[in-house]
N, C-alpha and C positions, 0 to 999 in steps of 0.2 A: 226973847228967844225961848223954846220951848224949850223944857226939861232935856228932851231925849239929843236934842242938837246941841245945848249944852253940855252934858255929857260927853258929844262927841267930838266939839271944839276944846275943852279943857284935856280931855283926852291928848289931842293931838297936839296941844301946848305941852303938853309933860313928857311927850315922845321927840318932842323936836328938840328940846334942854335937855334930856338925857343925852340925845347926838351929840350936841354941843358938847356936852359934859364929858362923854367918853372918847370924841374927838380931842379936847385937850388934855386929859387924861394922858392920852397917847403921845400928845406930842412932848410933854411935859413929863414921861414916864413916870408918871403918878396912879399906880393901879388900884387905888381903892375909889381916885375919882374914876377912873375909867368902868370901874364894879359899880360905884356909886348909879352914871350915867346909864347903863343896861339897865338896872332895875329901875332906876325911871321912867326905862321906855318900856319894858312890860308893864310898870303901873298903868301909863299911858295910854297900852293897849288893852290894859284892862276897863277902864275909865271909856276909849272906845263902843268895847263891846256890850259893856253896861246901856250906851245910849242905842246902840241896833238891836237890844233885846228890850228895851221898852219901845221903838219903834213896831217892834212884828206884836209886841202887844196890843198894842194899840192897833195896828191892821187887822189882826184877829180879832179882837172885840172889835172892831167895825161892820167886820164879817158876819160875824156873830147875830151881831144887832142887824143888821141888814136881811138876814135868811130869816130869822124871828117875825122880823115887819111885813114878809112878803105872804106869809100863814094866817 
């Protein structure tokens, strides 16, 4: 698995257990797992966006390298 799609699967592993988390949280009126689960899903989404920013990296240097070869 590449780096950047890894990124973007553990990503959305850590977003989907936050749900869970702040879903039982709620049912269970337990607000600190409920606090707990949110900031796992921003982790989550940060862990996301880490792998779409080394993807457009990697497009851009492709890019790069592609305009360069054509000179």
């Amino acid at each position: 698995m590449g780096d950047s799609t890894q990124d973007k699967t553990e990503g959305s592993v850590e977003r989907t257990k936050g749900k869970a988390k702040e879903a039982a949280g709620k049912v269970t009126d337990n607000e600190d797992l409920e606090r707990e689960g949110r900031k796992d899903q921003v982790k989550g989404d940060a862990h996301k966006a880490v792998g779409h920013v080394k993807d457009a990296g990697s497009k851009l240097k492709e890019g790069v390298r592609d305009a360069t070869d054509d000179h």
